[in-house]
C-alpha positions in Angstrom: 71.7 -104.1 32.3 71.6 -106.9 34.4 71.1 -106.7 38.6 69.5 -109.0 41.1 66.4 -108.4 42.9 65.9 -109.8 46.8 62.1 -108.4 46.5 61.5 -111.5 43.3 63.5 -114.3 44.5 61.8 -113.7 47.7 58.6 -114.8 46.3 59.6 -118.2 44.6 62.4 -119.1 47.8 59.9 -120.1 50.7 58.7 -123.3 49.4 58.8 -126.7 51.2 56.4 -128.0 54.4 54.7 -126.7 57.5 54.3 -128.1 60.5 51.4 -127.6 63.1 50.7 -128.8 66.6 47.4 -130.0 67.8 47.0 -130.2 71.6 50.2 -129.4 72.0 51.5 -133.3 71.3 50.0 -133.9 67.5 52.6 -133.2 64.4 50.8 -132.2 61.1 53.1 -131.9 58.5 51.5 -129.9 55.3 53.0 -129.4 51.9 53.1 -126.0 50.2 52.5 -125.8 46.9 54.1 -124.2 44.1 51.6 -121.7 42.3 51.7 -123.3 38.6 50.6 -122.2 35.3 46.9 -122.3 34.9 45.2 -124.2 31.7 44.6 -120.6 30.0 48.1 -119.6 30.6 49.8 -122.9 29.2 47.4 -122.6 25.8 48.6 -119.0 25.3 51.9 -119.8 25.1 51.6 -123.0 23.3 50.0 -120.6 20.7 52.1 -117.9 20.5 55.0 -120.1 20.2 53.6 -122.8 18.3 54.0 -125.2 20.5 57.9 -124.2 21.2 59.9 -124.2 24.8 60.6 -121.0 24.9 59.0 -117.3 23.7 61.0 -115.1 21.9 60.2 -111.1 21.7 58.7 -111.3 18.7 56.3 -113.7 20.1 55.9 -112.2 23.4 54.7 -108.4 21.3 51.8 -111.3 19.8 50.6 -112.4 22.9 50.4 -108.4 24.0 48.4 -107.3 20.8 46.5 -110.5 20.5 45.5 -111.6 24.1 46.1 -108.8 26.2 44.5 -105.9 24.2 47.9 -103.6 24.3 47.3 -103.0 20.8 49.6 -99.3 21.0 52.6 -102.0 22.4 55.7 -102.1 19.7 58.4 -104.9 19.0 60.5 -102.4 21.6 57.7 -102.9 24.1 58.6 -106.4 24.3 62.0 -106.5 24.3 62.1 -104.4 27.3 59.4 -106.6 29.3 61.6 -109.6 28.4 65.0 -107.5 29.8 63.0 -107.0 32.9 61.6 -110.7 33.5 65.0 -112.1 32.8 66.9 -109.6 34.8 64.3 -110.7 37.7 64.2 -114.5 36.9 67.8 -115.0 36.6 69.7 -112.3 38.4 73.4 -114.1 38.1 73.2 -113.3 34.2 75.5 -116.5 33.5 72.8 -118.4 34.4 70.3 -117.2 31.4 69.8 -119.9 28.6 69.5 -117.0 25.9 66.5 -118.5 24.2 63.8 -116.5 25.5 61.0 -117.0 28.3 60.2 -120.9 29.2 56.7 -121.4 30.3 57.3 -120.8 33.8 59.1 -117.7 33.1 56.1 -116.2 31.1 53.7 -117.5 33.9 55.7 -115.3 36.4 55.7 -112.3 34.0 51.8 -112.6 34.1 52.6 -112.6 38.1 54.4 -109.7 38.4 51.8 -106.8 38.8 54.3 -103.6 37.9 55.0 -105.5 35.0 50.8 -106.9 34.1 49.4 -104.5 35.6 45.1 -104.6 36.1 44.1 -101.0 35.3 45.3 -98.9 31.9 46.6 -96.1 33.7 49.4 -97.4 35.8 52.9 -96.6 35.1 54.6 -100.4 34.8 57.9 -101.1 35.2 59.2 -98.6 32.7 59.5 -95.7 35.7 60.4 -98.2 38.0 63.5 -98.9 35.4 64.4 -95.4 33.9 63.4 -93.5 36.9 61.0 -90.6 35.8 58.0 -90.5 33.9 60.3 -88.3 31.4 62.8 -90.4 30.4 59.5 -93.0 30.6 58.0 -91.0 27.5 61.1 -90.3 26.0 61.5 -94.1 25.5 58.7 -94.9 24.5 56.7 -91.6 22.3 53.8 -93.7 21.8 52.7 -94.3 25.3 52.4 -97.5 26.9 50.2 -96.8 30.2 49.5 -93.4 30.2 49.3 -91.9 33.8 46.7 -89.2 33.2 44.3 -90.0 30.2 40.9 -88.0 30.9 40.8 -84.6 29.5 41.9 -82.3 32.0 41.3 -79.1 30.3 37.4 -78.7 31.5 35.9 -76.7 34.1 36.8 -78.3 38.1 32.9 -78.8 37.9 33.5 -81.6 35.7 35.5 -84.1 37.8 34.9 -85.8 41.2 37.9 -84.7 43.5 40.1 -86.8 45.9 38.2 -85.4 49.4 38.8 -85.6 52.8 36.4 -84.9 55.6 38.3 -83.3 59.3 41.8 -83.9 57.6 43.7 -83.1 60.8 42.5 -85.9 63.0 44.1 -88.8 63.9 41.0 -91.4 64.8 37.8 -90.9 66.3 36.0 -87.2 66.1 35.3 -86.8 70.1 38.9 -87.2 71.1 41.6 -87.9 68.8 44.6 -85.6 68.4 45.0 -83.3 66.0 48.4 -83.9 63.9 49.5 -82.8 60.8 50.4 -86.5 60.1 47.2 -87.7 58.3 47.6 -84.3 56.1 50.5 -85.6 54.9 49.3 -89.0 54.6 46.3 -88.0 52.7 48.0 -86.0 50.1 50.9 -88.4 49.5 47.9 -91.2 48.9 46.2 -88.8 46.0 43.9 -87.1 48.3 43.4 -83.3 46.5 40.7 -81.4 48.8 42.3 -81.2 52.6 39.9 -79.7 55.3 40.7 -77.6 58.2 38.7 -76.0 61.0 39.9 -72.5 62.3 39.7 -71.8 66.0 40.8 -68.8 68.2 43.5 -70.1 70.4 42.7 -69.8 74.1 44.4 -66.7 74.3 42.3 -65.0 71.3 45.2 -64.0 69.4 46.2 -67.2 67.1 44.3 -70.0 64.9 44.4 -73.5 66.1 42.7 -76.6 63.8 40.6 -78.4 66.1 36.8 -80.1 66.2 35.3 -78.0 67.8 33.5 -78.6 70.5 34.9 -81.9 71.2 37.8 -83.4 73.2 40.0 -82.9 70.1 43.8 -81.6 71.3 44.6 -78.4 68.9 47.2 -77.7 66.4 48.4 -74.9 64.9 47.2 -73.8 61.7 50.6 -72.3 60.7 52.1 -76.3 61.0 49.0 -77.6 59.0 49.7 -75.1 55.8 53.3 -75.5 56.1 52.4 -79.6 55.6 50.4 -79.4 53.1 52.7 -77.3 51.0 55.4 -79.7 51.5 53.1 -82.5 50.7 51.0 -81.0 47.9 52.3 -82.1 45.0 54.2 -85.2 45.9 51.4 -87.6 44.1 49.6 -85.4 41.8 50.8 -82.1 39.6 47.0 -81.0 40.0 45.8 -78.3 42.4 44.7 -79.1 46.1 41.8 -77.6 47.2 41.6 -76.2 51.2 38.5 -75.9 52.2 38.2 -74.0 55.5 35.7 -73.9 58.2 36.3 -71.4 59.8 34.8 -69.6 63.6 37.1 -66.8 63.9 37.2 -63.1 64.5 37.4 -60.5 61.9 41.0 -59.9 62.9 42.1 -63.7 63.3 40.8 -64.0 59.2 43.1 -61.1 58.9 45.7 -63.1 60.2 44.8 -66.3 58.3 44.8 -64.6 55.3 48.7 -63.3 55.8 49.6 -66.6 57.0 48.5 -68.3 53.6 50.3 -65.5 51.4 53.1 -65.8 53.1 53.3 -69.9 53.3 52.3 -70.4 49.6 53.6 -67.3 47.9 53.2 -67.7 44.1 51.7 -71.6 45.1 48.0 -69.6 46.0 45.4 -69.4 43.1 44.4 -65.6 43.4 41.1 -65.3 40.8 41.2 -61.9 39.2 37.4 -61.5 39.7 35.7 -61.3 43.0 33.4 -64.6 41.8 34.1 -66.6 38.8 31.1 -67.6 36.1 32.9 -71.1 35.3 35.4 -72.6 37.3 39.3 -72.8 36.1 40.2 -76.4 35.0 42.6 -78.7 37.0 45.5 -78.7 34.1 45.1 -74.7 34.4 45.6 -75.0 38.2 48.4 -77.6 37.9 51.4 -76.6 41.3 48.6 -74.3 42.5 47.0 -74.4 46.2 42.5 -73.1 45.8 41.3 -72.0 48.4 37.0 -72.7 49.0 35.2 -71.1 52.2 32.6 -68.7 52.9 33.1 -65.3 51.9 32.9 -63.0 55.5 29.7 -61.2 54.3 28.0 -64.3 54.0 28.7 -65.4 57.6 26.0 -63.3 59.0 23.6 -63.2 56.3 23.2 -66.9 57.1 22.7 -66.4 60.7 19.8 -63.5 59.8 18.3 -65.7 57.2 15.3 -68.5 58.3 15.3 -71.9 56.6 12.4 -72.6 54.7 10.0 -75.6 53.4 13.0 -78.4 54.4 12.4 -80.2 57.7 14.4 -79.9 60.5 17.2 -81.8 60.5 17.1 -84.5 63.3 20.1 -84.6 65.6 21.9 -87.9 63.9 21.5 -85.9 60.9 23.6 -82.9 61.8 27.4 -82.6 61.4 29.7 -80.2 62.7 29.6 -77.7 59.9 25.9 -77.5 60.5 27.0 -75.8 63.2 29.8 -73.6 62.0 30.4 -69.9 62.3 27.9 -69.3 64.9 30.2 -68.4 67.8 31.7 -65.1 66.6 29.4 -63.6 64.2 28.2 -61.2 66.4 31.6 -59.4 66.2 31.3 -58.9 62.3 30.4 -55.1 60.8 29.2 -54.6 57.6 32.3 -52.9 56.6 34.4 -56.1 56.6 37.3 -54.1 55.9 39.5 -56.4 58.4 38.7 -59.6 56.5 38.6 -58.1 53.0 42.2 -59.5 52.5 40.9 -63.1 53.8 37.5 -62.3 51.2 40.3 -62.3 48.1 42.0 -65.4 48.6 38.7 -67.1 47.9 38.3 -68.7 44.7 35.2 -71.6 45.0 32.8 -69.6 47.3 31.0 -72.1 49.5 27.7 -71.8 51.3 24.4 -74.2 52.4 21.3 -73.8 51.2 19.6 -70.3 52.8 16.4 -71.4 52.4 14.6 -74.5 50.4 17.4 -76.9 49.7 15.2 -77.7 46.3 15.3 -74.1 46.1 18.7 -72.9 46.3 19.3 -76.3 43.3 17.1 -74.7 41.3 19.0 -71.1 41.6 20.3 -70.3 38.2 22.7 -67.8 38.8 25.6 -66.7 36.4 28.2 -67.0 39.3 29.5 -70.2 40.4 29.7 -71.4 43.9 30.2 -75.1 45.8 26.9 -76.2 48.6 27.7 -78.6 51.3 25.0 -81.2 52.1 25.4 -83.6 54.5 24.9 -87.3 53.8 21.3 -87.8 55.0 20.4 -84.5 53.1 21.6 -85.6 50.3 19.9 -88.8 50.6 16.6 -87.2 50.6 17.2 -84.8 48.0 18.2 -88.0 45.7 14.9 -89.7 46.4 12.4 -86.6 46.1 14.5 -84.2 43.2 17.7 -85.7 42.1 17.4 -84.4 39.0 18.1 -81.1 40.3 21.0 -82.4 42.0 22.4 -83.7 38.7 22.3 -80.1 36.7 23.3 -78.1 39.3 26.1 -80.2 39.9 26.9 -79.6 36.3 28.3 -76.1 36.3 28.3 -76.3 40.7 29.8 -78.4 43.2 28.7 -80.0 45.6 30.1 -81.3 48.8 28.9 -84.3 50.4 30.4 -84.9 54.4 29.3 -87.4 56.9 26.8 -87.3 59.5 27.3 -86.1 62.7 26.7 -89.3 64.9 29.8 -91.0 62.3 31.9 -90.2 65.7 33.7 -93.4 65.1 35.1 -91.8 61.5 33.3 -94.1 59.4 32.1 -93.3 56.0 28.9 -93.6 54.1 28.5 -95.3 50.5 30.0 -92.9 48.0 27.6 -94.5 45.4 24.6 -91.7 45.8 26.7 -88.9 45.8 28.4 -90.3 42.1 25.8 -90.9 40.3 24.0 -87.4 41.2 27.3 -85.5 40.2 28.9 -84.8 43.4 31.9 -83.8 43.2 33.5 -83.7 46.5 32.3 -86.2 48.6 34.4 -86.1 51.8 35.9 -89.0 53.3 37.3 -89.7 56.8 40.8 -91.2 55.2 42.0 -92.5 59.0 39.0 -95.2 58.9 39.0 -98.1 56.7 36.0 -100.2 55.4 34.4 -100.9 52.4 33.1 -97.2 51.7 36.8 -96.3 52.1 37.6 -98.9 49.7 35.4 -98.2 47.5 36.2 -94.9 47.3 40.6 -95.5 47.2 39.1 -97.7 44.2 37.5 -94.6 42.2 40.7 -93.0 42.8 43.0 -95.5 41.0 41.5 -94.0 37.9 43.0 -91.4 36.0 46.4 -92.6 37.3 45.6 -91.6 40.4 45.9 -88.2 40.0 42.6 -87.3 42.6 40.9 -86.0 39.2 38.2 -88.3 37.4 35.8 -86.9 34.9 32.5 -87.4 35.7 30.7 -89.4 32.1 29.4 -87.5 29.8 25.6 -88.4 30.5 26.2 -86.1 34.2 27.3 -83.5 32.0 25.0 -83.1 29.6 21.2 -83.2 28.7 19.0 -85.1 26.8 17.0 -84.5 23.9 14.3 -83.3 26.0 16.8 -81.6 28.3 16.2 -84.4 30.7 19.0 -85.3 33.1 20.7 -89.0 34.1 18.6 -91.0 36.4 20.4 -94.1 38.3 16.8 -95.5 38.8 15.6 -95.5 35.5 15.7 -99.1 33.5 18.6 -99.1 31.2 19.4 -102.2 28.4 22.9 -103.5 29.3 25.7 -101.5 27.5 28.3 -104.1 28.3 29.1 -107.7 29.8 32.2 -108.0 32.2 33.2 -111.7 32.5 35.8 -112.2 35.2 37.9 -114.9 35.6 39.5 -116.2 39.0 42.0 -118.3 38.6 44.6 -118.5 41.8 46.1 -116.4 44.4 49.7 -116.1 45.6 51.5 -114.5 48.2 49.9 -115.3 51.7 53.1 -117.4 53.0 55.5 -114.3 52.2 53.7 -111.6 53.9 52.0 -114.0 56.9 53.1 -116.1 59.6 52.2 -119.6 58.6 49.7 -119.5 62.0 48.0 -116.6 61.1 44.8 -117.4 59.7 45.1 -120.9 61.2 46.5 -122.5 64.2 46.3 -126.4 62.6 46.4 -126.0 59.5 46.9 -124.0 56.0 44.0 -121.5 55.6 41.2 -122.0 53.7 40.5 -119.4 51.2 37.6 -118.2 49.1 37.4 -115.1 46.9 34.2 -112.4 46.7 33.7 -110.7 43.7 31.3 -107.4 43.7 30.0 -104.7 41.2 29.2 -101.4 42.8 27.7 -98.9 40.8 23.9 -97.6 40.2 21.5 -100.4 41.6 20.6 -102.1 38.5 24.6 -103.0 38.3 25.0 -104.1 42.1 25.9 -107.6 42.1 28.2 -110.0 44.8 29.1 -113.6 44.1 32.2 -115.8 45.6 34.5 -118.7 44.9 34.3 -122.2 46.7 36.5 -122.7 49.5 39.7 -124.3 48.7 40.6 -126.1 51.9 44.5 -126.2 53.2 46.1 -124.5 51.1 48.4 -121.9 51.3 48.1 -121.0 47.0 44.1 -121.4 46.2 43.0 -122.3 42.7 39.7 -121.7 42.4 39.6 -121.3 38.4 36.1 -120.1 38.7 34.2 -117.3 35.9 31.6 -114.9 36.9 29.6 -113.1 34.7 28.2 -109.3 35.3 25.9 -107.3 32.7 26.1 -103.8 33.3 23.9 -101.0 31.9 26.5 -97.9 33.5 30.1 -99.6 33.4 31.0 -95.9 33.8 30.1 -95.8 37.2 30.7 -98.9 38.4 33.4 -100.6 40.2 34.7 -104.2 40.7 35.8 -105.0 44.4 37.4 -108.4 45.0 38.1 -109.6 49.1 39.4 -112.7 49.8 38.7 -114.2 53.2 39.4 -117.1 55.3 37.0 -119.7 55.8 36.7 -120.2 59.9 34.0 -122.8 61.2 34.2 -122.0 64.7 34.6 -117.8 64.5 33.9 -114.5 61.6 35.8 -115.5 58.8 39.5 -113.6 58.8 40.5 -111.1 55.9 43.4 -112.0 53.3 42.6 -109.3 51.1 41.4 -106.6 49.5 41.6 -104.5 46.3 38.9 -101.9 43.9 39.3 -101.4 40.4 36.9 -99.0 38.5 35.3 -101.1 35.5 35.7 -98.3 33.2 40.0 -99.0 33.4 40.3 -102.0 33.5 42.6 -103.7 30.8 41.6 -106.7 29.3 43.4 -110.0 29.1 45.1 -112.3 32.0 46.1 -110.0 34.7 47.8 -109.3 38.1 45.9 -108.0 40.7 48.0 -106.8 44.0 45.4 -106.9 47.2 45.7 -104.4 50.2 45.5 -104.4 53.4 42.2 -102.6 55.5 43.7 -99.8 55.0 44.3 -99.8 51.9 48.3 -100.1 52.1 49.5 -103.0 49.5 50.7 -106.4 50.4 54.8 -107.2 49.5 54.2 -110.0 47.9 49.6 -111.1 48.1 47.8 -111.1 45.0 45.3 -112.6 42.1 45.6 -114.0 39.0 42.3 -113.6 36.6 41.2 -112.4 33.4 38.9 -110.0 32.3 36.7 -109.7 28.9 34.7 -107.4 27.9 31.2 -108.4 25.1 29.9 -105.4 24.0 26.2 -105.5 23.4 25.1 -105.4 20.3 
């Protein structure tokens, strides 16, 4: 099967010189350079073809096995790689030698990211090629990258979850609108937990989704559940969670509760018992929409109850579900009978804590139920008791959303909430930044799927029943050496001013670990100076004592004397899946969207300590 391919040639076709004015009079003519085989690269192949010109299968399935860890790859494995970098490389097929992969042919194979890709679990180029993960596994029984590779078969307590915070809005949290566009958005980018907050209408007899209390224009919740069916399952086969805020009337839940039955039909997840004593899994849940609020009886149980033994919380600290379900409990009866269809649909029953926060933790109950703590609440808990975040979180979830004064939509480090358990920790998705990073990185595990399983050491206890804690010293499990060798890609997807004015840009790479704080490290590359493909060839080492938990972030940035240095790049990879051996990395933009065309070359090794 041979065809040609604009998006390849594109990369190797814009070679030659740039020009630049200075003043407006001055000519400065630079050179762009060719990205070319690094040292590593060239001795790989010289190896596996001793020392020939060009690599046949047989010798390209070696360098798989041998250098690049793929130890589950076959003889078929190869051949198919090979079909795909000559269909690319030489797409009139009369053109092809027939010998196999010259050097600079098996450099851009190690270029091509669907093809070398950084992380275990991504599909390569076999869906891109056949279509369907189907005929993918069909081809190939054995597996090459499997999508989904964590058990999926435990309790939902056992997994962090995709989770967005105020899914509806568009920007800021005073006065965006309200759209059903970042629903979509979310869900088609792996996002499995969508939040919604229920409003009357002005006239009393509908539901809008709104913030309350803010400048927020209102949409209807009837377009919002429509969305997220259509949406749902696009990325992921595994269930999406609503959670719902809701400040409504007895007869508006009512009303919800029709409006859900008769959007998602056979979709909704309807548990047989009124509250569940272990949570369904996600592979039990697969097509199915969960739906996690506070049952109606609890509503004014919470207002009646006083908080006890935890301070106040200050103002900054306070979010708007600290303030929900205040404006219309007064018309509740103790009947419920109105909202006893609405009470059904519930399967994770969601609360906060009644009284002592360490208190409710500490509440072994045989029922199973989700508490929501804000950010700086959970902060505190983690310094004074986070062991008993860690074992309730166990069997429970827990919810972790921003603080209130996070008007702007930013998000808080994710890193807290991880290592105690949490499980949902909700994320303003229409923001960008490192937290948001950080956090689409987490997500790239498990391909993608909005599902990770938390490690075994949140899940279970000691010897002495003692729990995880991140702050305790640990030896170093393992060693990650990375390797930075060059990136590509800038002069495709950039005008050739766009960092620069004068000249080429001047690139340098950072390279973090995030993960508990023993693990926390940041280093960076020189600055290559005027050039528009860097080689820095530079190796950084990281010992980590909980590679589960942590993740490598790498930024490249542009060096700028005069002003803050401009962003070329961006990309998270969890530790724990990343594939060893001379890799591809693709960067993203800030918001996470990948570059056509930018990306990394390195290599990774793990040392195992012994």
């Amino acid at each position: 099967m041979w065809r040609s391919s604009n998006k390849y040639q594109n990369r190797e076709n814009k070679t030659g010189n740039y020009h630049y004015k200075m003043f407006k009079c001055f000519n400065r003519k630079f050179k762009i350079n060719e990205a070319a085989p690094p040292l590593d690269v060239k001795l790989a192949f010289v190896e596996c073809t001793e020392h020939g010109d060009y690599m046949t299968e047989e010798q390209l399935h070696r360098f798989l096995v041998v250098h690049q860890g793929e130890k589950h790859f076959t003889l078929r494995h190869a051949d198919r790689i090979m079909e795909e970098v000559v269909q690319r490389r030489y797409p009139d097929k009369n053109s092809y030698h027939g010998k196999g992969l010259s050097l600079n042919d098996f450099f851009h194979f190690l270029m091509f990211d669907d093809l070398n890709a950084p992380i275990r679990n991504e599909v390569s180029m076999y869906v891109c090629m056949y279509g369907s993960m189907h005929s993918f596994s069909s081809l190939f029984p054995f597996g090459t990258q499997v999508s989904i590779h964590n058990d999926m078969d435990a309790p939902l307590s056992h997994y962090y979850i995709y989770t967005g915070h105020n899914s509806y809005l568009t920007g800021n949290q005073l006065s965006s609108d309200c759209s059903e566009v970042p629903i979509a958005k979310a869900l088609k980018n792996g996002v499995r937990v969508i939040e919604l907050d229920l409003w009357p209408n002005s006239s009393k007899d509908d539901i809008n989704v709104l913030h309350g209390g803010t400048l927020t224009t209102p949409i209807s919740l009837v377009r919002c559940l429509t969305t997220i069916k259509e949406y749902a399952f696009v990325s992921s086969a595994y269930p999406v969670v609503i959670t719902l805020e809701d400040h409504l009337t007895e007869e508006l839940q009512a009303k919800v509760a029709e409006m859900v039955i008769e959007i998602f039909g056979s979709m909704l997840y309807i548990t047989e018992s009124q509250r569940l004593q272990e949570f369904p899994s996600p592979e039990s849940l697969k097509y199915r929409i969960v739906i996690s609020t506070k049952p109606p009886k609890e509503y004014l149980e919470e207002k009646e109850k006083p908080i006890e033994e935890e301070p106040e919380l200050e103002a900054d600290d306070r979010s708007d579900g600290d303030q929900e379900y205040e404006d219309y409990s007064d018309n509740y009866n103790n009947s419920c009978d109105l909202a006893s269809g609405y009470r059904r649909l519930i399967t994770i029953h969601a609360g906060k804590a009644q009284g002592s926060l360490r208190k409710e933790l500490r509440d072994v109950s045989d029922k199973v139920r989700r508490l929501s703590l804000n950010e700086m609440e959970l902060e505190r808990a983690a310094a004074s008791y986070g062991d008993d975040l860690v074992r309730f979180s166990q069997r429970n979830i827990l919810r972790i959303y921003p603080k209130g004064t996070r008007v702007d939509s930013s998000n808080f480090k994710p890193l807290v909430a991880w290592m105690h358990g949490a499980q949902m920790i909700a994320f303003n998705m229409q923001g960008y930044g490192r937290s948001l990073w950080l956090m689409q990185g987490m997500f790239k595990a498990n391909g993608g799927c909005g599902y990770v399983k938390k490690p075994d050491f949140l899940l279970k206890n000691g010897p002495d029943d003692e729990v995880f804690d991140c702050k305790r010293n640990l030896p170093v499990k393992m060693t990650l050496k990375v390797r930075v060798y060059l990136g590509d890609g800038w002069r495709l997807d950039f005008s050739h001013t766009h960092f620069d004015s004068y000249s080429p840009p001047d690139f340098y790479t950072k390279v973090f670990i995030a993960g508990v704080p023993a693990d926390d490290a940041k280093k960076k590359t020189k600055i290559i100076t005027d050039d528009w493909c860097p080689v820095w060839n530079e190796e950084f080492t990281f010992p980590l004592t909980v590679p589960e938990l942590a993740i490598l972030g790498l930024e490249v940035r542009e060096h700028d004397i005069s002003d803050k240095d401009d962003f070329g790049g961006q990309t998270w990879l969890p530790v724990s899946e990343i594939k060893p051996g001379i890799r591809c990395i693709p960067l993203c933009d800030k918001k996470g969207k990948k570059f056509s065309n930018v990306r990394l070359l390195m290599r990774f090794e793990f040392v195992e300590t012994k």
